[in-house]
C-alpha positions in Angstrom: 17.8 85.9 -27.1 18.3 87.4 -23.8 20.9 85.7 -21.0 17.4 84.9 -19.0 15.5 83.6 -22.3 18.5 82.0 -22.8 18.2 80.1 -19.5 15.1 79.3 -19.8 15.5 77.7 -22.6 17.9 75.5 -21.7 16.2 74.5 -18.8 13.1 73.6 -20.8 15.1 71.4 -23.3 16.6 69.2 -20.7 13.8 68.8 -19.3 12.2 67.4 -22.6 15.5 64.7 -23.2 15.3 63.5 -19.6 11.3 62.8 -20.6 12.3 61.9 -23.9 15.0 58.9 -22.5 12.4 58.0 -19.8 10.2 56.9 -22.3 12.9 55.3 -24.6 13.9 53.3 -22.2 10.2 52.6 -21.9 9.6 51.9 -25.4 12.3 51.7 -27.3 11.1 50.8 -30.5 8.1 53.7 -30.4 8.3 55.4 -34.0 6.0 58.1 -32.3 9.0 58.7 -29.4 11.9 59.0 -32.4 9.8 61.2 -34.6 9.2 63.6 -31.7 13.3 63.6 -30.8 13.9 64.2 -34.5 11.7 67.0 -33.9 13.5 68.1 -31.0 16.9 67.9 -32.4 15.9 70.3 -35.4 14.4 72.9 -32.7 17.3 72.8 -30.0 19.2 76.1 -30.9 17.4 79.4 -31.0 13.9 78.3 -30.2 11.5 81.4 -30.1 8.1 81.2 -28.5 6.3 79.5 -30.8 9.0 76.9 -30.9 8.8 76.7 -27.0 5.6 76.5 -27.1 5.6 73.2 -29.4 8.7 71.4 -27.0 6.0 71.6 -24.4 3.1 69.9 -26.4 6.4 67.5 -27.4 6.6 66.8 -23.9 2.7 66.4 -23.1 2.6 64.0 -25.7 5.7 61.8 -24.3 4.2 62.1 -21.3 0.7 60.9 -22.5 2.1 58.2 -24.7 4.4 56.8 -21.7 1.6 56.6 -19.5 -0.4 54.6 -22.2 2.0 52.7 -23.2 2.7 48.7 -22.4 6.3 47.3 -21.7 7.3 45.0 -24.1 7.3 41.2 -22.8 11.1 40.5 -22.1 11.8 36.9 -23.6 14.7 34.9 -23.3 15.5 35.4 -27.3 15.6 39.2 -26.4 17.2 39.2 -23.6 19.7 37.0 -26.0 19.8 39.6 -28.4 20.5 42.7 -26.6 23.6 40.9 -24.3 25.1 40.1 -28.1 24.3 44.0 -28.9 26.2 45.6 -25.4 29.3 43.0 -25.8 29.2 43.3 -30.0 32.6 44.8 -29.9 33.9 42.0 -27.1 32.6 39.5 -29.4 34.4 40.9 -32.4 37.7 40.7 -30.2 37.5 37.2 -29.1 36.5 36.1 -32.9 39.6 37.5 -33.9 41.6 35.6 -31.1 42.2 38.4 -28.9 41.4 38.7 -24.8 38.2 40.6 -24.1 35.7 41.0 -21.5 32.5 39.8 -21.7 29.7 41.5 -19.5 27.2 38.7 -17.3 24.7 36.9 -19.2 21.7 37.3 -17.0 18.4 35.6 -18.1 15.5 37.2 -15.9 12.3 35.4 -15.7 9.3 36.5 -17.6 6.2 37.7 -15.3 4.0 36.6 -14.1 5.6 34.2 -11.8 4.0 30.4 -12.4 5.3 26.8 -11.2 6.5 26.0 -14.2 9.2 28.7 -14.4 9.4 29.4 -10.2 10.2 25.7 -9.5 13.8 25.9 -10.7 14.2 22.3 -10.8 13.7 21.8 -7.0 12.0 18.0 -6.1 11.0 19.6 -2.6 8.9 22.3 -3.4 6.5 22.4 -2.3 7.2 21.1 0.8 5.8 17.3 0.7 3.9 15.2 3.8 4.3 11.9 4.2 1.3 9.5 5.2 2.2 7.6 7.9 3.1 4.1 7.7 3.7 1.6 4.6 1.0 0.8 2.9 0.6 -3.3 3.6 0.7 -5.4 0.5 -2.7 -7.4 -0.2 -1.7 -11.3 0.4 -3.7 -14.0 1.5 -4.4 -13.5 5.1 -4.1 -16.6 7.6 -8.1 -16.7 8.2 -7.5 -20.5 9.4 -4.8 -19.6 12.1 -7.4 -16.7 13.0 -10.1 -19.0 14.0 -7.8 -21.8 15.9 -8.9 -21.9 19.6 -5.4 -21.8 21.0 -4.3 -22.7 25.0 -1.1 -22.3 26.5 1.5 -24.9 28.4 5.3 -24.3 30.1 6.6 -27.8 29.1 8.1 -28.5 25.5 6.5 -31.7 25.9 2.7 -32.5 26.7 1.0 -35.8 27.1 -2.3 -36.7 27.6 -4.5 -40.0 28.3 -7.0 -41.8 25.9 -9.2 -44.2 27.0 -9.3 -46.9 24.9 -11.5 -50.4 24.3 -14.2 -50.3 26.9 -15.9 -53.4 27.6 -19.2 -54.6 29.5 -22.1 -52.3 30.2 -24.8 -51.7 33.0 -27.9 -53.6 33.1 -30.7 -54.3 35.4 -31.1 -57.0 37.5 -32.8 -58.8 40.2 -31.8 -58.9 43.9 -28.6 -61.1 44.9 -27.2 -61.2 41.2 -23.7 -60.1 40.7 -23.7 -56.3 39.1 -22.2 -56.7 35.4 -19.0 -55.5 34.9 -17.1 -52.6 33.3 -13.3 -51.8 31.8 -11.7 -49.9 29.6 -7.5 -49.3 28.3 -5.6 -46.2 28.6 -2.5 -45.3 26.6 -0.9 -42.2 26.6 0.1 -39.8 23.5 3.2 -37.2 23.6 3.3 -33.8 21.4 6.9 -32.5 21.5 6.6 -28.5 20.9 8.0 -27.8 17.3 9.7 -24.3 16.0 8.7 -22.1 13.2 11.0 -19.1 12.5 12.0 -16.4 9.9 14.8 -14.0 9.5 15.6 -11.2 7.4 18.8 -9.2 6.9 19.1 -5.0 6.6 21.8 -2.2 7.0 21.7 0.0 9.6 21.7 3.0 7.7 18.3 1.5 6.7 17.5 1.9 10.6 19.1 5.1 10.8 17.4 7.3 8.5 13.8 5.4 7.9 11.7 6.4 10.3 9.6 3.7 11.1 11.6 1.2 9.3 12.3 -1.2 12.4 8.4 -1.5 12.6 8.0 -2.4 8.9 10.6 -4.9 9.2 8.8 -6.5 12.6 5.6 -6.4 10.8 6.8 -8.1 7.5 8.6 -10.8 10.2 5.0 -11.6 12.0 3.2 -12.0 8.4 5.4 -14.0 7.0 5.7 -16.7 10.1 1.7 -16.7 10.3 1.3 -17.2 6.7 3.9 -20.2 7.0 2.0 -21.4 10.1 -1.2 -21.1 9.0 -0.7 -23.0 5.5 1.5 -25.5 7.9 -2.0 -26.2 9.9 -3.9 -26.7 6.9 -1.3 -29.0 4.9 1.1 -30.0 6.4 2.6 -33.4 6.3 3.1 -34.6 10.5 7.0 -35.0 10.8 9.7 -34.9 13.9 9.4 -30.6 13.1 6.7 -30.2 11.0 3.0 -30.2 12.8 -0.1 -32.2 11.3 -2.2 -30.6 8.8 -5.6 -30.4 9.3 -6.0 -31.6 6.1 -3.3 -34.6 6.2 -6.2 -35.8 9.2 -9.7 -35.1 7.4 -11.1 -37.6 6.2 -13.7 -37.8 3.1 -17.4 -37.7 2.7 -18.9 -41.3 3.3 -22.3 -40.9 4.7 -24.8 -42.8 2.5 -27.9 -42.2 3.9 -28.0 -38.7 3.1 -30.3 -38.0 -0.2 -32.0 -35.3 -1.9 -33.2 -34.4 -5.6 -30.7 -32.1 -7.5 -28.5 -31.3 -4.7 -27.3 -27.7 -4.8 -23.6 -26.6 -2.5 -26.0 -25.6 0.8 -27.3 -29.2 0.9 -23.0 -30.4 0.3 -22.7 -28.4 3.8 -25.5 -29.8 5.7 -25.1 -33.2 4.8 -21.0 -32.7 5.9 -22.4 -31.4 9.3 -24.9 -34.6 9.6 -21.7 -36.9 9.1 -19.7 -35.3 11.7 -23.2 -35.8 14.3 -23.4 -39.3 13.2 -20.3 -40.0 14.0 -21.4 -38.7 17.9 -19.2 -35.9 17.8 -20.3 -33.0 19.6 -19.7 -28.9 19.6 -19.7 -25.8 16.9 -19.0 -27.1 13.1 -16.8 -24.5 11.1 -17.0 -24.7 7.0 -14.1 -23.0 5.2 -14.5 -22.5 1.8 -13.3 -20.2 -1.3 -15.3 -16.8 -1.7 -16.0 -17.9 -4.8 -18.1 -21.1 -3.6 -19.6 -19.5 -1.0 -20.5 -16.5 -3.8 -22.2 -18.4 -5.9 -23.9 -20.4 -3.2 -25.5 -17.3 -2.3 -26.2 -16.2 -5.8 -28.4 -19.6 -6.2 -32.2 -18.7 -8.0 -34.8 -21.4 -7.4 -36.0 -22.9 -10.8 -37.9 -21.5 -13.1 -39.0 -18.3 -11.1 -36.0 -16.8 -10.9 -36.5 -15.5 -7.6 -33.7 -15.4 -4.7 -33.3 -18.9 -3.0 -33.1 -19.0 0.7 -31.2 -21.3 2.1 -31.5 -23.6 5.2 -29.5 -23.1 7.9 -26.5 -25.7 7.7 -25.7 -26.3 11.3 -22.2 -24.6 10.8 -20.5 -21.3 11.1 -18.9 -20.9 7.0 -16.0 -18.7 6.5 -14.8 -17.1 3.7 -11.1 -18.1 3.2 -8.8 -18.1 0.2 -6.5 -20.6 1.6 -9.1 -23.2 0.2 -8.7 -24.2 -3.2 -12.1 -23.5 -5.4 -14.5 -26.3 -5.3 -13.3 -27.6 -1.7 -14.5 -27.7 1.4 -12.5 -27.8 5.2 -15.5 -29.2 7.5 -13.8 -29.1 11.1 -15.1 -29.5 15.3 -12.0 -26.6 15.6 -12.4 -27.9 19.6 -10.8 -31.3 18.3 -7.7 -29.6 16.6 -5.5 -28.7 19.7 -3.0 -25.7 19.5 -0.9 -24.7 22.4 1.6 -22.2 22.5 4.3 -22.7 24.5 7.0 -20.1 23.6 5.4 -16.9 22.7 6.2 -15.0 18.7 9.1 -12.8 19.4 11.3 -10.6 17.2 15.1 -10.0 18.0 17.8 -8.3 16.8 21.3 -9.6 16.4 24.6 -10.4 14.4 26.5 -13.2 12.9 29.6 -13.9 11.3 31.5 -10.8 10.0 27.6 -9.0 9.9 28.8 -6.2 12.6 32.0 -5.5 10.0 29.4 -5.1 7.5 27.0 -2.9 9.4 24.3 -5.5 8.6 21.8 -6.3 11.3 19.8 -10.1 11.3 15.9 -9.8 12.6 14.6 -13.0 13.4 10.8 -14.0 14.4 10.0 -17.2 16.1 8.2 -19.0 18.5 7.5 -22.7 19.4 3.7 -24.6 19.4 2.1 -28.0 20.2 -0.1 -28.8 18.1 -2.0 -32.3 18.5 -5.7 -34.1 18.5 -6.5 -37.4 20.2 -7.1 -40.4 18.2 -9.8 -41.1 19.9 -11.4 -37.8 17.4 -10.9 -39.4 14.7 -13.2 -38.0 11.8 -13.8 -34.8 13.0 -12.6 -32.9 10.4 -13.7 -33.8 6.9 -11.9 -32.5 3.1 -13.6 -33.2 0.5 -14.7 -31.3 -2.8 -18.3 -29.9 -3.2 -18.8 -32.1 -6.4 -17.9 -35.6 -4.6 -20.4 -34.4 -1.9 -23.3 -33.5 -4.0 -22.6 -37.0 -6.0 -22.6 -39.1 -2.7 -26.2 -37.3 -1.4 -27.9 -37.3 -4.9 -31.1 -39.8 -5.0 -30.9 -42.0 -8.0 
């Protein structure tokens, strides 16, 4: 072999090996790549033209099986595997008690990138958006304290005049005889404003770092003081700082002159109205009563034909209101149950005791009412249960 045949080959063969690696490190487990190396091997000293010309088909054929060829899915087991392999000899070392070095255990994720193995345990990716506000909890609402026809005044105190016993009454009469005579009584009645308030206590890192927390806490404040002032107004039990209930002042169905056959709930409301007219009382009538009563007041059939039964109209506006127990009624000339506010709801913010130590912070809600009706109303509201009414109008 000549210097220049020589050279050539050489050049050829390391060409080959380079391809050959290439596509070891490609595949490394190919039998097709280690038969063709074996191959190689056996041809790399004198090679002649024939044998020149077969480590160039060697090479094609790498080439061609590189380019067809699919990398191996790297899995964490393998990637396992193949650190043990490269620091075998380390291993051995520190099994035996001895210092070695160990090379970086690196665990690469597998393609193609998903959530489940991008997310590397992150709770804020993606990035999240918050709705605005808090979500309100569902409570009973204060439907009574809604529909309250409410004045104002700038005295704690507030009087007012009944007219009381009137005697005589006008009549005709002839020329020259004395004109009959009239009189009446007046006495006076006093409502001394009464206080209703709330409080609640919070840190104010709570205030710091929640946005809108100060607005949550104000809101919470005003429900809670309605709620307790409108189940006040409907119960409550007339003290030196409690107000009347509107209930504590109803009275009960009485009228007896009111009949009907088989009385369903709508006749129960007309014949409260006609009590509350015969008593000479005057202005809108408002009927509070469970949603389930007035439900199944509207899901009334007539007899027999099963078709939808219209009812009369009552004389009264009815509201829905779960304030009312099932089976009751709250008749009520709202006009007749005074409310006056004389200090406005507010919401302040304050300490006591060691609270500004303690970085605590005291919300409080308040605000101060009259409320009051004349004697001289007396039966204008009327509580009573749907059963006692129907009982009291049936015809016997």
């Amino acid at each position: 072999m000549t210097p220049e045949e020589k050279a050539s080959h050489d050049a050829l063969l390391l060409a080959v090996k380079e391809q050959i690696e290439t596509a070891i490190k490609a595949k490394a487990n190919s039998t097709e790549i280690d038969e063709l190396k074996a191959k190689l091997n056996s041809i790399e000293s004198g090679a002649n033209d024939a044998e020149k010309a077969e480590m160039i088909r060697m090479a094609n054929e790498i080439v061609a099986l590189k380019e067809n060829s699919k990398p191996e899915v790297t899995t964490v087991g393998s990637q396992l595997k193949s650190w043990v392999t490269e620091n075998k000899a380390a291993l051995e070392n520190i099994r035996g008690g001895s210092k070695a070095d160990l090379t970086p255990l690196v665990i690469k994720v597998a393609s193609p990138m998903t959530p489940a193995n991008t997310y590397n345990g992150s709770a804020y990716l993606p990035i999240p958006e918050f709705q605005a506000g808090a979500t309100e909890i569902v409570r009973v609402e204060p439907t009574f304290w809604d529909y309250i026809t409410k004045g104002r005044t700038a005295s704690a105190a507030y009087v007012w005049v009944n007219k009381k016993n009137p005697l005589g009454a006008a009549g005709f009469i002839g020329p020259g005889v004395i004109k009959p005579g009239v009189s009446f009584e007046i006495a006076t009645e006093i409502s001394n404003a009464k206080k209703i308030a709330v409080s609640q206590k919070c840190a104010t890192e709570l205030l710091e770092d929640i946005d809108g927390m100060v607005s949550w806490i104000n809101q919470e404040i005003a429900y809670q003081l309605c709620a307790k002032l409108n189940t006040t107004l409907m119960t409550g039990a007339v003290s030196s700082t409690v107000p009347a209930g509107i209930q504590t002042i109803s009275v009960a169905y009485s009228l007896t002159t009111v009949k009907t056959d088989d009385p369903n709930n709508w006749d129960a409301c007309r014949a409260a109205v006609a009590q509350l007219r015969s008593g000479n009382l005057q202005g809108p009538v408002t009927i509070f009563m469970n949603p389930i009563d007035y439900t199944n007041m509207i899901l009334t059939k007539a007899q027999s034909q099963g078709q939808i039964f219209m009812p009369a109209d009552t004389g009264a506006t009815i509201v829905q209101d779960n304030n009312i127990a099932v089976g009751y009624i709250q008749v009520a000339l709202l006009d007749y149950y005074k409310v006056l506010i004389y200090k406005d709801f507010v919401v302040t913010f304050g300490w006591e005791n060691d609270d500004f130590t303690k970085n605590l912070v005291t919300t409080i809600g308040e605000m101060r009412i009259h409320q009051f009706f004349s004697e001289n109303h007396t039966g204008a509201f009327i509580y009573d249960t749907l059963s006692n009414i129907k009982t009291a109008i049936t015809a016997v």
